[in-house]
Each structure stands twice: as structure tokens, then as C-alpha cells.
C-alpha positions in Angstrom: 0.0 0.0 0.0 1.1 3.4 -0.7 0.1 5.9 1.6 -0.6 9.9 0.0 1.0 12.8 1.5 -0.6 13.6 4.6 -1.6 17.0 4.9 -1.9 19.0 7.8 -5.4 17.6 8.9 -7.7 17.5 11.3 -9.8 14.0 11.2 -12.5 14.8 13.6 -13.7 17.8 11.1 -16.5 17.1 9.2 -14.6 19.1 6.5 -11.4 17.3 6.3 -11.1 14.1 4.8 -10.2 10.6 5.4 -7.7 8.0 4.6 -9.9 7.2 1.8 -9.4 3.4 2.3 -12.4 2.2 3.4 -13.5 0.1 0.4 -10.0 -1.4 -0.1 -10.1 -2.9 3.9 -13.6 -4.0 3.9 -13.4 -5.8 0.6 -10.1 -7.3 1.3 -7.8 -5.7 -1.2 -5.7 -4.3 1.8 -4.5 -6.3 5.1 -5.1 -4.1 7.9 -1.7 -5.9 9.5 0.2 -4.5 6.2 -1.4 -0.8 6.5 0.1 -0.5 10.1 3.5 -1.7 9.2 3.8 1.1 6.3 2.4 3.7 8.6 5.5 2.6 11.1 7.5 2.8 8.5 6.0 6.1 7.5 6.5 7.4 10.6 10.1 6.9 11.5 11.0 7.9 7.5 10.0 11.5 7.4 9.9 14.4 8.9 6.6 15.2 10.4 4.3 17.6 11.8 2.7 16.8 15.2 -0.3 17.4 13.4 1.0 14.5 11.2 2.0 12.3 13.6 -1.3 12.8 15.2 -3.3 11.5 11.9 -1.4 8.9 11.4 -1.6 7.6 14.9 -5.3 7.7 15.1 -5.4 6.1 11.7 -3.6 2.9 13.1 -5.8 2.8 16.5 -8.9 2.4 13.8 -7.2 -0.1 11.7 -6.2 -2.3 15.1 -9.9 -1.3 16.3 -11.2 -2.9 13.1 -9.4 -6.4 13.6 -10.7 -5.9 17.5 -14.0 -5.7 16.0 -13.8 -8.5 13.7 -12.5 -10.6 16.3 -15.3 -9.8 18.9 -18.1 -10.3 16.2 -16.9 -13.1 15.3 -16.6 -14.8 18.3 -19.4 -13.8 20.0 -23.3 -13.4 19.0 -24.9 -10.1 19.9 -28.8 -9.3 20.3 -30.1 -5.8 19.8 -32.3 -4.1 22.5 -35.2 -3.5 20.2 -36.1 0.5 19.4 -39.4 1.8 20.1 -39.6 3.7 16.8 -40.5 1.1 14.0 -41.1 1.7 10.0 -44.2 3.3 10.2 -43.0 6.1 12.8 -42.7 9.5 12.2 -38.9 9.5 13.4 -38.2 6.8 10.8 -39.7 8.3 8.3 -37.9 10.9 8.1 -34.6 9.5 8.7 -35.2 7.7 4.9 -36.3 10.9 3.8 -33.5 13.2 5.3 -35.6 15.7 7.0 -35.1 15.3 10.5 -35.5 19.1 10.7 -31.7 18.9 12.4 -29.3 20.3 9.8 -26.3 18.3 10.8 -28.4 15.1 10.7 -29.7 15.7 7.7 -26.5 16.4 6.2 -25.3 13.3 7.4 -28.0 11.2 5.9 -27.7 12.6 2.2 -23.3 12.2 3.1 -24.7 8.4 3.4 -26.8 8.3 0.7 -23.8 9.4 -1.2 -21.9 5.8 -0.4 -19.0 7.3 1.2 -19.8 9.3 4.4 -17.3 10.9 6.5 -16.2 8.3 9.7 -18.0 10.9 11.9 -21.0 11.6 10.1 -21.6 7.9 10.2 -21.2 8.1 14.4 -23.5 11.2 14.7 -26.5 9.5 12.6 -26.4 6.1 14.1 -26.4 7.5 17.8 -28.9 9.8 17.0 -31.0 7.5 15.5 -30.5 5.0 18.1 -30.2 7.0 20.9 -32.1 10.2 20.4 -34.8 9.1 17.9 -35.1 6.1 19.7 -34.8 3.9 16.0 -34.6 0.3 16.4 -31.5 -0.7 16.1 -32.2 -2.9 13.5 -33.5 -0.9 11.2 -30.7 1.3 11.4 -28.0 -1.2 10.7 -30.5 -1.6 7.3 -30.5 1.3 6.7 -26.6 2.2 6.5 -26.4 -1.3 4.7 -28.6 0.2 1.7 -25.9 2.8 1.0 -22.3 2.1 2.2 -20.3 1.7 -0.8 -17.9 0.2 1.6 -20.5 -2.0 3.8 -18.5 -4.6 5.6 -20.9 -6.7 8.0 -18.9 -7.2 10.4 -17.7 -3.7 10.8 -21.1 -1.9 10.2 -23.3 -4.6 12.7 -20.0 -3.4 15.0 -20.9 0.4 15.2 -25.0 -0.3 15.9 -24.2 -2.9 18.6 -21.9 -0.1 20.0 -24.2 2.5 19.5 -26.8 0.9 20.7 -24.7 0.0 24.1 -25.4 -4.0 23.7 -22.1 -4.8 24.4 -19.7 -4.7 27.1 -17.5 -3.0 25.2 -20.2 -1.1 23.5 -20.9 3.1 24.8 -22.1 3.9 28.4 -26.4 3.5 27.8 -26.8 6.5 29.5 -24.6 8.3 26.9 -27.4 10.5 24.3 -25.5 12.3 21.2 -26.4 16.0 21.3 -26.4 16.8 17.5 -26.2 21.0 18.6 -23.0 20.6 20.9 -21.9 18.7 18.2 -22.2 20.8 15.4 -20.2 23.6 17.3 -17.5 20.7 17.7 -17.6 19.2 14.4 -18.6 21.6 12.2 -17.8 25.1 13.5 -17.7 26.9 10.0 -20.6 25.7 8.7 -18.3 23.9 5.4 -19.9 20.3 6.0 -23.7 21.4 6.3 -23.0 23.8 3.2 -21.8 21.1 1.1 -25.7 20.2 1.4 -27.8 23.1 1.1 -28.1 24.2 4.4 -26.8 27.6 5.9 -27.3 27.3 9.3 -27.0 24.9 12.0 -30.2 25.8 14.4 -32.4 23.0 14.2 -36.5 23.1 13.9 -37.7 23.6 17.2 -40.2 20.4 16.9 -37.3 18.6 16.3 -35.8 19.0 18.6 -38.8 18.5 21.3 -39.9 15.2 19.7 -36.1 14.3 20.0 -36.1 14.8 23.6 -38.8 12.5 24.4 -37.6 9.6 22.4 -34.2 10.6 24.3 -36.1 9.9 27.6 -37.9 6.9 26.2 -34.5 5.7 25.4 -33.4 6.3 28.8 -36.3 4.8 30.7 -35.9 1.6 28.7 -32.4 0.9 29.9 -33.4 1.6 33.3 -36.6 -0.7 33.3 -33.9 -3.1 32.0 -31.6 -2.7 35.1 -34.6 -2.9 37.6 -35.6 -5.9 36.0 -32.4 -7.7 36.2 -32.2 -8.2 32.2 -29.5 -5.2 31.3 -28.5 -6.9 28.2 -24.6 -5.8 28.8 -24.6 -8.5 31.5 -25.8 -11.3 29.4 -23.6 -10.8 25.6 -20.2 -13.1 26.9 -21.0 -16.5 28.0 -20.3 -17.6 31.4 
């Protein structure tokens, strides 16, 4: 593999862009195990920037992340804690449509819809989603699965069970994405959301209401599940 010149780069920008390799790993044409050994070599060959450095250390966590995910997948069966919100909801609805009435959401689902989205635009739709729209999980996973030019089952089924906390190694349940904080975060110029016709970042108000209740339904689920004894973290390894 031969890596490009990395620029001076921020990854976690909606605006900057990616290693570009994500078709190549999940169809096989590059071993992960390979990638890392170049990046090594990479980095003790040149003369870097911190900034550099930086990219192409994150870069390698992902790659090793990706055999971790593999691995746990793999080995392991994983149930989904079944959303609230199915096909005929309101909140599904318009996920397929792209008019959650949140501009950085939408963006991210026509980004999808494009085949190729940015690593972070795919985090921000399937937690909010999951977590805020309260989306069954399953229909989510579809969902990226009808788009991703680089779907890999193993690695996309990965990111719902994470997102959807039904692993041990999955995010905290109580964790809900905040799309606004994370627009000033991600997104502080605007450049990502402009790339799809919108100008500004302030969601619809209604949005933003029906998206705090299906956070709280959210919320109350996983905690009837700890009451009950059934917190579906506790029962994914066998014992």
C-alpha cells in the first residue's frame, strides 16, 4: 500500500477528509496488518508535523480497532435491544427521507446516501438514531447497509451494537449524542452542512422536542432493564 502525502489535517472535522481506504479494507484488497507496518515505516522515515503524527496515529488505532471488531463479532453473538420507533414512525420516516429538521443530521444522511460518508457523520447519525430518535436498532443497521459503498458486515453490525450500548465493550447506555453541541464541535464553520444546502446549523424547534422525548424513552428503557435484572450488557459473553 502506498500511503498519500498527509496534509496537515484534522480528522475529527466534518470538513477534512479521510484516509480514503475504506473500500479497499472492507473488501479485502488491503490487510489491515500491512497498512500499520507502512504507517511505522512512515513514521520513522519522514519528517513530520505533530499534526502529522497525530493522523497517522489515530489512523492505526482504527485499523487495530477494526481487527478488534472482527474478532469480537466473530466470536461472539450479539442481540439488539429492540427501538421503540419502527417503519411506520414519524422518526423513521424521516430518517429515509433526510428531513429530520436537524441540519447536521440531515447532512449526514444525504453524506450516506452518497456511499462514502465521512467516519464521523456515520457516528452522529447512528447514535442519533438509536439514541435520540429512539430507531430500532435494526432498522438502522439496514438502513446504512442500503448505501455504504464500503459495507462490511462485520464492521457496520459493530458500530449499531456499540451505538446501541449492547455490548460490554459497546458506549455507556446513558450516553445521548447531542447533534447542537456537536455541530459547534464538528462543524464550527458551517463547510460540512453547506456542502448540502443548508446555511445554518439551528435545528426546527419540533425537532428538537420530539427528540427529547424519544431521548427519555430511550433512557427509561435501559433503566426498566436494570430494575428488571435483564441489562442486556450483562448477558452478551457466556459464562
Amino acid at each position: 500500500m502506498a500511503l498519500v502525502e498527509i496534509k496537515n489535517s484534522d480528522r475529527n472535522l466534518l470538513t477534512h477528509t479521510t484516509s480514503g481506504l475504506s473500500v479497499q479494507l472492507s473488501s479485502g484488497q488491503i490487510d489491515p496488518r500491512e497498512s500499520i507496518s507502512e504507517i511505522n515505516h512512515y513514521l520513522v522515515s519522514r519528517k513530520l508535523s505533530d499534526q502529522q503524527i497525530a493522523y497517522l496515529e489515530a489512523l492505526k488505532r482504527q485499523l487495530i480497532f477494526r481487527e478488534f471488531a472482527r474478532s469480537a463479532l466473530e466470536a461472539q453473538t450479539y442481540k439488539f435491544p429492540r427501538g421503540s420507533k419502527t417503519k411506520s414512525s414519524r422518526e423513521y420516516k424521516s430518517m429515509i427521507k433526510g428531513d429530520t429538521g436537524i441540519p447536521l443530521i440531515d447532512a449526514c444522511i444525504q453524506d450516506l446516501k452518497n456511499g462514502l460518508p465521512h467516519n464521523r457523520a456515520r457516528l452522529l447519525l447512528a447514535r442519533w438514531a438509536i439514541r435520540n430518535a429512539n430507531i430500532d436498532p435494526v432498522l438502522v443497521a439496514d438502513f446504512f447497509k442500503q448505501y455504504l459503498t464500503d459495507y462490511s458486515p462485520v464492521i457496520n453490525t459493530f458500530n449499531i451494537v456499540s451505538a446501541a450500548s449492547a455490548a460490554v465493550f459497546g458506549e455507556a447506555s446513558y450516553r445521548t449524542s447531542n447533534p447542537v453541541s456537536a455541530a459547534q464541535r464538528l462543524d464550527p464553520d458551517n463547510g460540512y452542512i453547506k456542502k448540502f444546502g443548508f446555511e445554518s446549523q439551528i435545528p426546527d424547534p419540533d425537532a428538537l422536542t420530539a427528540m427529547k422525548l424519544s431521548t427519555e424513552l430511550w433512557k427509561q428503557r435501559w433503566q426498566d432493564a436494570r430494575a428488571n435484572d435483564s441489562f442486556i450488557r450483562r448477558k452478551l459473553w457466556p459464562t
